[in-house]
C-alpha positions in Angstrom: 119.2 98.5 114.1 119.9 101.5 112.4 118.2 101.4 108.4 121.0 103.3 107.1 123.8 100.2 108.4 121.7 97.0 108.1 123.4 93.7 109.9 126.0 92.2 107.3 125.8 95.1 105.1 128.5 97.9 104.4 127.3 101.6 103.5 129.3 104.5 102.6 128.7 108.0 101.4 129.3 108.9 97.7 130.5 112.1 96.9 131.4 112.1 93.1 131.2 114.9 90.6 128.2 113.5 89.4 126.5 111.6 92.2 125.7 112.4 96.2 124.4 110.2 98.3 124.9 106.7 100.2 125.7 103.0 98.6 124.8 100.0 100.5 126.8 96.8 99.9 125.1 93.6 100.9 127.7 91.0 103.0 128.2 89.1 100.0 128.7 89.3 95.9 125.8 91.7 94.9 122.9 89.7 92.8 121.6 93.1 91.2 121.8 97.1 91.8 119.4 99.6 93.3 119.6 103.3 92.1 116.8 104.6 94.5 116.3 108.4 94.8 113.5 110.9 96.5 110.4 112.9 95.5 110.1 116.9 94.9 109.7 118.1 98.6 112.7 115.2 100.5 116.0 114.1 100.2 118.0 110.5 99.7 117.6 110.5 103.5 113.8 110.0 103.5 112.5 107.5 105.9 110.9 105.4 103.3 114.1 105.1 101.1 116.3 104.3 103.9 114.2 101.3 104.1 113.7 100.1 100.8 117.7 100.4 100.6 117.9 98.4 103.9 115.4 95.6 103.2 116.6 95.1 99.0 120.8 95.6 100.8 119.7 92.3 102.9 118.1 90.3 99.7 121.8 91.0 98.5 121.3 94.0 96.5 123.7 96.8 95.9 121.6 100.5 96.7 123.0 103.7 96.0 120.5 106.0 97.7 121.0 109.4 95.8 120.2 113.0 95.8 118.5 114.7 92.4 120.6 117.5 91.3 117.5 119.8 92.0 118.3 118.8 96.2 122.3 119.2 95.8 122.0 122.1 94.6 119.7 123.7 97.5 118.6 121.8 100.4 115.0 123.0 100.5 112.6 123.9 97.9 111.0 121.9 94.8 112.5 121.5 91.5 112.3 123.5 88.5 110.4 121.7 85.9 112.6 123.5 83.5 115.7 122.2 84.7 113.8 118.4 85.0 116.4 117.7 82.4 119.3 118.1 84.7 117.3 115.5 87.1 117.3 113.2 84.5 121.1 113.5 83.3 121.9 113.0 87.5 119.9 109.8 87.1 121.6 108.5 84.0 124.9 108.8 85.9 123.7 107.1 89.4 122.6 104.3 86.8 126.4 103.9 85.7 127.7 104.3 89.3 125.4 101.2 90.0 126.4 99.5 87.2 129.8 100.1 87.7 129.6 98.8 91.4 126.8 95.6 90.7 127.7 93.9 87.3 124.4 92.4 87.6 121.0 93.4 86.5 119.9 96.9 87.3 116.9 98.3 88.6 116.5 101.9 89.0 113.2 103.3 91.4 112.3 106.8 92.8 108.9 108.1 95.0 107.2 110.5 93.6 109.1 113.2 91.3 112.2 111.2 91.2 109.8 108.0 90.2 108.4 110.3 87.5 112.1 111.5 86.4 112.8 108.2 85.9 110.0 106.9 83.9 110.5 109.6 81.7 114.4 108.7 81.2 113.7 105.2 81.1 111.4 106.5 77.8 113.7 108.2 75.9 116.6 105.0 76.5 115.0 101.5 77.2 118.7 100.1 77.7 119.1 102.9 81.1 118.0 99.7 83.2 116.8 96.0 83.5 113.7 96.9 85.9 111.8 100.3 87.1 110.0 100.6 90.8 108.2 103.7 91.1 106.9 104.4 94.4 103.6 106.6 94.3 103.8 108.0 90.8 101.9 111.1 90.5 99.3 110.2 87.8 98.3 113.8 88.2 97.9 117.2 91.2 95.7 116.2 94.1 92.2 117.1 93.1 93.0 117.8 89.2 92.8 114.2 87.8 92.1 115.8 84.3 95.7 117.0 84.3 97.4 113.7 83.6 101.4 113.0 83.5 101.0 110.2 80.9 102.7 111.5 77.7 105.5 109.5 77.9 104.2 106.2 79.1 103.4 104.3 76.0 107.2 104.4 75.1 108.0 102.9 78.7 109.7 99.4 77.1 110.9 98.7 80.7 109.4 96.3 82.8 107.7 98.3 85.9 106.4 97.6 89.1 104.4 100.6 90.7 103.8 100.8 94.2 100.8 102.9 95.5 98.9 103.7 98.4 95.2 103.5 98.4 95.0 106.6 99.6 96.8 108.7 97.6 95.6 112.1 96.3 98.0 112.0 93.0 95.5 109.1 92.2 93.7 106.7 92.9 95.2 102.9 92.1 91.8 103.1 90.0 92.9 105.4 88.2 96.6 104.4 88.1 95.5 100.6 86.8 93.9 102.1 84.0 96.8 104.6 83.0 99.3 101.3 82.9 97.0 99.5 80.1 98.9 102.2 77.7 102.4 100.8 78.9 104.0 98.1 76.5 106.3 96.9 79.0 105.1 94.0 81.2 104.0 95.6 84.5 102.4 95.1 88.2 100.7 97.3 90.3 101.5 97.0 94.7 98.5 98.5 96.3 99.6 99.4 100.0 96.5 99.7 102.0 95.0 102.6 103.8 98.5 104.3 102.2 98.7 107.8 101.6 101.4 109.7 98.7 104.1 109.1 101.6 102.9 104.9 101.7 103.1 104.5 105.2 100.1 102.7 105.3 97.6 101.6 108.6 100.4 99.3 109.6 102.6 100.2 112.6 105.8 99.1 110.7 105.1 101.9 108.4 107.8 102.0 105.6 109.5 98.9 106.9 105.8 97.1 105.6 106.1 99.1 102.1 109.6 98.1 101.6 108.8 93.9 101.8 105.7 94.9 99.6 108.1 96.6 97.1 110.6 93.7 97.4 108.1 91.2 96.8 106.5 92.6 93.5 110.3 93.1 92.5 110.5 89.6 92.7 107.8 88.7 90.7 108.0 91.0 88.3 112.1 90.6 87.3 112.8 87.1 89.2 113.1 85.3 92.2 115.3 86.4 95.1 118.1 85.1 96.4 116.5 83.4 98.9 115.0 80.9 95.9 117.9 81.2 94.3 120.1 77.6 94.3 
């Protein structure tokens, strides 16, 4: 089955002014929306995100899988940290796209970069979204751990679940747990074993494995599922 058409579930490409990418509508009425977008060196078209939109799509959540405006505007290459503003802006209107298309709560989660992007968004507007999942946040470069991107985290009012490999060389989940004691918002940290910055893990499932592990601290972070729903 193909992660970008999941059984029951509809998805269609979006190509607004302001928003390029893919939305996935679950079979029935949507319980909540996804805005899910990439890291610096990818695209909406990652591996990993076409699962997380596939396996959240089947709990009944609306995903729209979206490009940063750093990747629409060239296909290759990383961003330009002084346009990271524009990144943010593209994430404020994927957030009202969502919205717009799932009435219900909203949670808004990126890898890497994009996870970063939308910390830092979520920071300077608490009311952006109901819930933040930010897969391998890069606490700092590989091998500077001195260097920390922390600034903006003790004004992160947004409950947050962080999903990280143990094996990541943007830190470790050591290092991770004790950056989160500075976040006010209630939070939970998804170690994915032998996991590197891209989370595949030692599993053979790969992404499909970091995906339920995402889903599942979702769940207990912002509620149950639909499955426990009566």
């Amino acid at each position: 089955m193909d992660d970008a058409n999941p059984m029951g579930a509809d998805t269609e490409p979006i190509t607004t002014a302001d928003v390029h990418g893919f939305v996935h509508r679950p079979a029935g009425p949507a319980i909540a929306g996804l805005a899910l977008t990439h890291g610096a060196g990818g695209n909406c078209e990652a591996p990993l995100l076409r699962k997380v939109a596939s396996t959240f799509c089947a709990a009944g959540v609306l995903v729209v899988r979206f490009d940063l405006p750093f990747r629409v505007r060239r296909a290759s290459g990383p961003p330009q940290p002084s346009r990271a503003g524009e990144d943010r802006a593209g994430i404020v209107a994927a957030a009202a796209l969502t919205r717009r298309w799932a009435p219900g709560p909203l949670l808004l989660a990126g890898h890497s970069y994009g996870g970063r992007q939308i910390s830092m968004a979520a920071a300077e507007d608490p009311a952006l979204a109901d819930g933040l999942m930010l897969l391998s946040y890069p606490l700092h470069p590989p091998g500077k751990p001195d260097r920390l991107r922390t600034e903006h985290l003790p004004d992160l009012r947004t409950p947050t679940v962080f999903v990280h490999g143990t094996r990541d060389p943007f830190g470790t989940p050591e290092e991770l747990g004790r950056a989160l004691a500075a976040v006010p918002a209630p939070n939970r940290l998804v170690t994915i074993d032998g996991a590197g910055h891209d989370l595949r893990g030692r599993s053979v499932t790969g992404a499909a494995a970091t995906a339920e592990a995402a889903l599942a601290g979702a769940i207990g972070l912002f509620g149950p599922g639909p499955a426990e729903r009566s």
